[in-house]
DRENKOLPA-539323 format. One record per atom (N, C-alpha, C): residue number from 1; residue in one letter; atom name; x, y, z. Coordinates in Angstrom, 1 decimal, m for minus. Each point is the difference from the previous one (the first is absolute). Example, Ala and Ser with C-alpha at 12.3 -4.5 7.8 and 13.67 -1.06 7.14 Angstrom:
# DRENKOLPA-539323
keza badren 1 balum a setor N xx 13.2 yy m5.7 zz 7.8
keza badren 1 balum a setor CA xx m0.9 yy 1.2 zz 0.0
keza badren 1 balum a setor C xx 0.9 yy 1.2 zz 0.0
keza badren 2 balum s setor N xx m0.4 yy 1.1 zz m0.7
keza badren 2 balum s setor CA xx 0.9 yy 1.1 zz 0.0
keza badren 2 balum s setor C xx m0.8 yy 1.1 zz 0.8
This chain:
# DRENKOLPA-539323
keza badren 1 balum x setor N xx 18.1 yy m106.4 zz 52.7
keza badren 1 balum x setor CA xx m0.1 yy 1.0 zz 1.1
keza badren 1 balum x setor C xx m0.3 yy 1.4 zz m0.6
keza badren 2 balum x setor N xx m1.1 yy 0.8 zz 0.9
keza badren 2 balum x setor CA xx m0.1 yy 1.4 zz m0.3
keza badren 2 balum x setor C xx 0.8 yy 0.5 zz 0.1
keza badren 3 balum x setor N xx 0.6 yy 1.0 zz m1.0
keza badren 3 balum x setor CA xx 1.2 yy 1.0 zz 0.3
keza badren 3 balum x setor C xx m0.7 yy 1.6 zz m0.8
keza badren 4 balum x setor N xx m0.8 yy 0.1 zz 0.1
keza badren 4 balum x setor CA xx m0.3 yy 1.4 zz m1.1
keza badren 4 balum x setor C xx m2.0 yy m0.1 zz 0.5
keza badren 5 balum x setor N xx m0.1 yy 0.9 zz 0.4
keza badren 5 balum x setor CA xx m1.6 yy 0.6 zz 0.8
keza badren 5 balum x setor C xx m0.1 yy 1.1 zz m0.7
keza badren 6 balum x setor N xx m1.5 yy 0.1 zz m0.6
keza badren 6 balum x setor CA xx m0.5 yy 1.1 zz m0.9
keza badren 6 balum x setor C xx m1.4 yy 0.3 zz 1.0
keza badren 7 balum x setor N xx 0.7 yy 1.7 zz 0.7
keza badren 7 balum x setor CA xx m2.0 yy 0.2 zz 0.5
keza badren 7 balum x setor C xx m0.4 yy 0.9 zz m0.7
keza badren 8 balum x setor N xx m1.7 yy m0.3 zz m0.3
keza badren 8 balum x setor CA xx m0.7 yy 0.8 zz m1.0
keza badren 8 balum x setor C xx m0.9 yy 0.9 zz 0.7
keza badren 9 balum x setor N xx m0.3 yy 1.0 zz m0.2
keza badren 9 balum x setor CA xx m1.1 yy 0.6 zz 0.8
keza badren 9 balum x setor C xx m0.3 yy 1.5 zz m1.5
keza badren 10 balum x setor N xx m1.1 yy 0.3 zz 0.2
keza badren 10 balum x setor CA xx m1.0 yy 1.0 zz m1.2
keza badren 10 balum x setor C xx 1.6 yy 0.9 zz m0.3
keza badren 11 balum x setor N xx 0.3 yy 0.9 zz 0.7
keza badren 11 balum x setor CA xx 1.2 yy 1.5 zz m0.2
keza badren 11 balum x setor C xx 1.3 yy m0.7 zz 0.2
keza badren 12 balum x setor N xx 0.3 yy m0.4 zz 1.0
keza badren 12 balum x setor CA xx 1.5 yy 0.2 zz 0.0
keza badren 12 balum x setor C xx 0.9 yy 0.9 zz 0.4
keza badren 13 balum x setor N xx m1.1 yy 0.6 zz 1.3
keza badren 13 balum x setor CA xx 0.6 yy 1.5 zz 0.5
keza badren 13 balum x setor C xx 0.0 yy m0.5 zz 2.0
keza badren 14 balum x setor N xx m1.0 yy m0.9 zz m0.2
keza badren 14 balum x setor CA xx m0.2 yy 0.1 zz 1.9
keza badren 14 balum x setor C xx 0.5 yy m1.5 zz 0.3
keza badren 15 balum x setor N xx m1.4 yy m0.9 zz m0.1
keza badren 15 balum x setor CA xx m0.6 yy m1.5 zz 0.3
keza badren 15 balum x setor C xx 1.3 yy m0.9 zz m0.2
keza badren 16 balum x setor N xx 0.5 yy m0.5 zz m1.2
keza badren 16 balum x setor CA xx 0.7 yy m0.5 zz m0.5
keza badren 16 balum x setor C xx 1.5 yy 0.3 zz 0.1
keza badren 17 balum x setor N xx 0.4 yy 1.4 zz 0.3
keza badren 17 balum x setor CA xx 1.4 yy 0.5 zz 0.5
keza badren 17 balum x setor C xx 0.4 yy m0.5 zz 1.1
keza badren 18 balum x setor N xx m1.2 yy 0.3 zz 1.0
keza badren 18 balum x setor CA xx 0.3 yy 0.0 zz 1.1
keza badren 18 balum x setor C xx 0.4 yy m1.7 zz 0.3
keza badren 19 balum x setor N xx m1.1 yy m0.8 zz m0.7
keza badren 19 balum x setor CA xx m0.1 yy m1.3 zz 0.2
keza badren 19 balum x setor C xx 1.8 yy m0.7 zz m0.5
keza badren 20 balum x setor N xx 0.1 yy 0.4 zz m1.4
keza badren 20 balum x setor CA xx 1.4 yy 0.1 zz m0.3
keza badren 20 balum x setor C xx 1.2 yy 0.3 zz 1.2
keza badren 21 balum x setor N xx m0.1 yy 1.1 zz 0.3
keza badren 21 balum x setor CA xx 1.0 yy 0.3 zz 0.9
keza badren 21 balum x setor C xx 0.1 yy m1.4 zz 1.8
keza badren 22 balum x setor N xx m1.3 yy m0.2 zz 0.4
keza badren 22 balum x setor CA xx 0.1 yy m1.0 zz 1.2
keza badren 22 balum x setor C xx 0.3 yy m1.2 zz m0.7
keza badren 23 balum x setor N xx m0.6 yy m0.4 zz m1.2
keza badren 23 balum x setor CA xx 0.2 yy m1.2 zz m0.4
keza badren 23 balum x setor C xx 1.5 yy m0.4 zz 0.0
keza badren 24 balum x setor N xx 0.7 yy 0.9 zz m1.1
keza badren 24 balum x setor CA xx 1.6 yy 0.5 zz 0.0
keza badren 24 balum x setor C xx 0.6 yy m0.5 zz 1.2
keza badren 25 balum x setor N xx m0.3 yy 0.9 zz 1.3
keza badren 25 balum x setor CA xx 0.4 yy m0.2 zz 1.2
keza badren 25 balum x setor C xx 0.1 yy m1.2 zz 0.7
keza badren 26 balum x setor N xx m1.1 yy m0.5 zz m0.3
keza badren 26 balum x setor CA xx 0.0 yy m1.6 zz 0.7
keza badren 26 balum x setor C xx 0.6 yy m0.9 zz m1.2
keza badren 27 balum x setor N xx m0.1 yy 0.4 zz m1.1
keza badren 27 balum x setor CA xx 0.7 yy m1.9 zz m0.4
keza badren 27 balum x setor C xx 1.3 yy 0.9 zz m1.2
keza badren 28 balum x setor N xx 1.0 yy 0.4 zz 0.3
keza badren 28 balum x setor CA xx 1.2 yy 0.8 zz m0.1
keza badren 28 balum x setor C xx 0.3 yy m1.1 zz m1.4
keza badren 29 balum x setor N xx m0.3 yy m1.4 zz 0.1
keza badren 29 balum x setor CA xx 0.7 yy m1.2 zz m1.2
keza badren 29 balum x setor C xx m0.9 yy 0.4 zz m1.2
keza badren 30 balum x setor N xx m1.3 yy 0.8 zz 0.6
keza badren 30 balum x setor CA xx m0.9 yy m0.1 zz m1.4
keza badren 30 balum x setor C xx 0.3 yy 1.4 zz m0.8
keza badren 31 balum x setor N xx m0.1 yy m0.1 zz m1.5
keza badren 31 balum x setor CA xx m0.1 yy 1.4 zz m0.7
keza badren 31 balum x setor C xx m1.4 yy 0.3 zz m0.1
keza badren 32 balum x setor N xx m0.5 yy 1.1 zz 0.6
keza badren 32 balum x setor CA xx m1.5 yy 0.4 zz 0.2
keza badren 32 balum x setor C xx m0.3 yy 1.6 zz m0.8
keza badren 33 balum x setor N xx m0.9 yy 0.1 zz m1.1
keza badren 33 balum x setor CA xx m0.5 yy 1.1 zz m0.2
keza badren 33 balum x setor C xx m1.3 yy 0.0 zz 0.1
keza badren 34 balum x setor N xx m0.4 yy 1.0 zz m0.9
keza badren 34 balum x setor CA xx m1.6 yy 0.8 zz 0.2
keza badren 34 balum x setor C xx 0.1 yy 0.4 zz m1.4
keza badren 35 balum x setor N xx m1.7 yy 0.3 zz m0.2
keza badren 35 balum x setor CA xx m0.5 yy 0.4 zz m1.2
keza badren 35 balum x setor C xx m1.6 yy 0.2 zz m0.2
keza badren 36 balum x setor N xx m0.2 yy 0.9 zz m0.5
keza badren 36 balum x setor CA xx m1.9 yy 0.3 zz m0.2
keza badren 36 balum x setor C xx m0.6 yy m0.3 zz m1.2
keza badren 37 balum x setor N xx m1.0 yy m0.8 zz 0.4
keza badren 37 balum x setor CA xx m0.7 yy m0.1 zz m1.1
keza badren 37 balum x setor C xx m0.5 yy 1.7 zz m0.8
keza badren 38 balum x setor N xx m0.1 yy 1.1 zz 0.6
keza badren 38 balum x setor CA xx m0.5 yy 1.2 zz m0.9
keza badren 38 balum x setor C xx 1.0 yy 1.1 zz 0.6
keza badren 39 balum x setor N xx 1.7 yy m0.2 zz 0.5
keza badren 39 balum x setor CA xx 0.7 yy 0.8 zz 0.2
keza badren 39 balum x setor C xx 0.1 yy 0.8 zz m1.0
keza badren 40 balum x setor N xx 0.6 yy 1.4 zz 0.4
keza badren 40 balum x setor CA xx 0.7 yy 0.9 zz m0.9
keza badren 40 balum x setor C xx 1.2 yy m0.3 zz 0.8
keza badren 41 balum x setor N xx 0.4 yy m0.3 zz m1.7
keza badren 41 balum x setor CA xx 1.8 yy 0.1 zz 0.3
keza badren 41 balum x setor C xx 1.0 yy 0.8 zz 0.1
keza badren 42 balum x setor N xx 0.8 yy m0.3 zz 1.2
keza badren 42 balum x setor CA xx 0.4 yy 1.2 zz 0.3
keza badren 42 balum x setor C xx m0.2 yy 0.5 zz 1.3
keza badren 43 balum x setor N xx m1.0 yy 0.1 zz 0.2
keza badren 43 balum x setor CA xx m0.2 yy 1.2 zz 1.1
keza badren 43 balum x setor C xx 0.1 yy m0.7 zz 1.6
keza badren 44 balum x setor N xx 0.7 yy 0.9 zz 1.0
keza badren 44 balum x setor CA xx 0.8 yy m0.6 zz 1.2
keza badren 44 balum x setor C xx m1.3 yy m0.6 zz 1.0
keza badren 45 balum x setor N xx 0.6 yy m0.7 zz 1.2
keza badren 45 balum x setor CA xx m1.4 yy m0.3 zz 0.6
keza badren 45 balum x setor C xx m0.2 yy 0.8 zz 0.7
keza badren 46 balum x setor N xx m1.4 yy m0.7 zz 0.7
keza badren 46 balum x setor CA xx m0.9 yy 1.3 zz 0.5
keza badren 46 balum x setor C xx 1.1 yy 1.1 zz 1.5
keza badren 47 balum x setor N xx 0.1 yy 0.7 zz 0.4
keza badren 47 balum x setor CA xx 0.7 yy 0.5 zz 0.6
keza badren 47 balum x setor C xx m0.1 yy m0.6 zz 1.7
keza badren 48 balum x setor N xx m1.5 yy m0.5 zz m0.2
keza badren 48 balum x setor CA xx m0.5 yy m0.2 zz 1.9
keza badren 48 balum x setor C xx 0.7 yy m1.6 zz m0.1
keza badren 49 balum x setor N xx 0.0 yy m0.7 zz m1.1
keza badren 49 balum x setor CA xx 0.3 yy m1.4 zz m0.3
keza badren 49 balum x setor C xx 2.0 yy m0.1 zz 0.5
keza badren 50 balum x setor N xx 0.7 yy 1.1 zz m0.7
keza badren 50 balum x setor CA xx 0.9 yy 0.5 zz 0.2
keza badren 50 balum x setor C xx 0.5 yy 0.1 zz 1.4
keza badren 51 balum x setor N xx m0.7 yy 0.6 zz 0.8
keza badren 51 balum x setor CA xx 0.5 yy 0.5 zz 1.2
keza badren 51 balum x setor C xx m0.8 yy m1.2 zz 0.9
keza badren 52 balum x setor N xx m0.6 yy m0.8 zz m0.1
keza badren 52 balum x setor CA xx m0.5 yy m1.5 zz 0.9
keza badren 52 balum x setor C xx 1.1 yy m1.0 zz m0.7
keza badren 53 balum x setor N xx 0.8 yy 0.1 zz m0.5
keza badren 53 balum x setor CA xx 1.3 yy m1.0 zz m0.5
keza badren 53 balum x setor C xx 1.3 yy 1.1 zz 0.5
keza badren 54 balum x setor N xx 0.3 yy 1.0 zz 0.1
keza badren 54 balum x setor CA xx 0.8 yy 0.6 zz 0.6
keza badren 54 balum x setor C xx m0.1 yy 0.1 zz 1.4
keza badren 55 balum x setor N xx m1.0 yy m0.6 zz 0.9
keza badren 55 balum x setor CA xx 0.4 yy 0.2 zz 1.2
keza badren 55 balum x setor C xx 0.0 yy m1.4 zz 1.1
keza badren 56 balum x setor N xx 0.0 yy m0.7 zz m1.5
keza badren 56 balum x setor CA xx 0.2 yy m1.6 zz 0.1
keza badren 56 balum x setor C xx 1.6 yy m0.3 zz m0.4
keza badren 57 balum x setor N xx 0.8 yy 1.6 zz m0.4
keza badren 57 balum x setor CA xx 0.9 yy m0.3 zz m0.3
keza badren 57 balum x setor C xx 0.8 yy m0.6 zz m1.7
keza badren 58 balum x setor N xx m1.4 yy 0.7 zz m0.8
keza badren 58 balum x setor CA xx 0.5 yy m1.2 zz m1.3
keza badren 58 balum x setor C xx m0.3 yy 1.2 zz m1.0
keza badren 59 balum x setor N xx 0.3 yy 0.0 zz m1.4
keza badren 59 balum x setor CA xx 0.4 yy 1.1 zz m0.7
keza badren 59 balum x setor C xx m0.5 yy 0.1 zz m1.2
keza badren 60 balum x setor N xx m0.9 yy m0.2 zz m0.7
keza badren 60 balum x setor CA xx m1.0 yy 0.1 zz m1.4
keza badren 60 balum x setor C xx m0.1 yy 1.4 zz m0.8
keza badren 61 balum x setor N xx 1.0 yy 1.1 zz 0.6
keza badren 61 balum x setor CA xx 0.1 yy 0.9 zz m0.8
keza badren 61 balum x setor C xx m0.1 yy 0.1 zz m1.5
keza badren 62 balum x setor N xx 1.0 yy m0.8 zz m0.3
keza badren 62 balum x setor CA xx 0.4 yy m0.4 zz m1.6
keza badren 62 balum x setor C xx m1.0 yy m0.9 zz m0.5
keza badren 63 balum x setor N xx m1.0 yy m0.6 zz 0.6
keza badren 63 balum x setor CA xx m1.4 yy m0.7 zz m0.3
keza badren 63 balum x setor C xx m0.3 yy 0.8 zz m1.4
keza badren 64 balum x setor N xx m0.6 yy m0.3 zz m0.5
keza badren 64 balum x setor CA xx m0.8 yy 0.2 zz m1.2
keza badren 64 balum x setor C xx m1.0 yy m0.8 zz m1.1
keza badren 65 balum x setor N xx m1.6 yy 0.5 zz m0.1
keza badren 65 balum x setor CA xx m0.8 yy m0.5 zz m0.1
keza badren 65 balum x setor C xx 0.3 yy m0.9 zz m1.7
keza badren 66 balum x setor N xx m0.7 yy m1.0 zz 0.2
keza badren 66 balum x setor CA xx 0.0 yy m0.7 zz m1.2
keza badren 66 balum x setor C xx m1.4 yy m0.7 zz m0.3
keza badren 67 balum x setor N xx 0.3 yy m0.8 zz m1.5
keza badren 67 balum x setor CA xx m1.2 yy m0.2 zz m0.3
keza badren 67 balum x setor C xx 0.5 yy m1.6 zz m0.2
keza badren 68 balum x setor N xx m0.9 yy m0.7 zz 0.7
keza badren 68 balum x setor CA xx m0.3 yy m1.6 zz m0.7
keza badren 68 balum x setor C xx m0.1 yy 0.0 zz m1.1
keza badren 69 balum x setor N xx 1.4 yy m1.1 zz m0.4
keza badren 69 balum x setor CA xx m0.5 yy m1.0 zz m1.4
keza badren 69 balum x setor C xx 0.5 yy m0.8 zz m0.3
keza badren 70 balum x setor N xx m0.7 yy m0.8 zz m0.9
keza badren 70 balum x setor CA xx 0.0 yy m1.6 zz 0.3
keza badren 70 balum x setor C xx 0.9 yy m0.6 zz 0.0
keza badren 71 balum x setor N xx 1.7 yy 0.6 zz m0.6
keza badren 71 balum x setor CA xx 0.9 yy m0.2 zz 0.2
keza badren 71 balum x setor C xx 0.8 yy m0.5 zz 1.5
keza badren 72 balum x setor N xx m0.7 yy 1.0 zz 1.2
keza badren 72 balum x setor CA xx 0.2 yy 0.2 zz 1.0
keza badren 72 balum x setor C xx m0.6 yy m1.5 zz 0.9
keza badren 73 balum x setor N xx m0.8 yy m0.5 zz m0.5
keza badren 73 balum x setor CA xx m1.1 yy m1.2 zz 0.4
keza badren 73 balum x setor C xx 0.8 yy m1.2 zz m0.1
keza badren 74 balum x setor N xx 1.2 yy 0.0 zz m1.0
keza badren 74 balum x setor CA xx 0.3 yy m1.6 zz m1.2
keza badren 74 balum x setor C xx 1.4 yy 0.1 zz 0.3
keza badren 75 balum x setor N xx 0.7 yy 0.9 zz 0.4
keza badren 75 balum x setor CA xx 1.2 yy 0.4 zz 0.1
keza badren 75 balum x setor C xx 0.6 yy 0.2 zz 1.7
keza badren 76 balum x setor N xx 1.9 yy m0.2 zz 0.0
keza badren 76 balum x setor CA xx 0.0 yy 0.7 zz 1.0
keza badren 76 balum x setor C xx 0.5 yy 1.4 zz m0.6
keza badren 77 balum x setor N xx m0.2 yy 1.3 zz 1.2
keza badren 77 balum x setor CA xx 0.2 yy 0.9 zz m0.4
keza badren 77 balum x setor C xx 1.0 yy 0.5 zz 1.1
């Protein structure tokens, strides 16, 4: 059984948050993150990405960009 969802998308600021955050939403049993293949780490998501999940009611403040690796691929995290 799946229990652990890895979404990839280029940053790790918009695409992939957002996707994270409904995924989250719908399957509550699964552990779901995010990660970019050319993120800078660190830095918060995009702000417009931000506020289309806050008025869905859901809270990615604390979000923070990361970077894929291969660790992340072979493992749960």
């Amino acid at each position: 059984m799946i229990d652990t969802v890895l979404v990839v998308c280029e940053g790790n600021l918009c695409r992939n948050p957002l996707a994270q955050a409904l995924l989250q939403r719908e399957l509550a049993d699964i552990v779901v993150t995010s990660a970019g293949l050319s993120a800078s780490r660190g830095v918060a998501i995009d702000p417009v990405a931000l506020e289309l999940l806050a008025d869905r009611g859901m809270d990615l403040s604390s979000q923070r960009a990361r970077r894929l690796i291969e660790r992340m691929c072979s493992s749960r995290i």
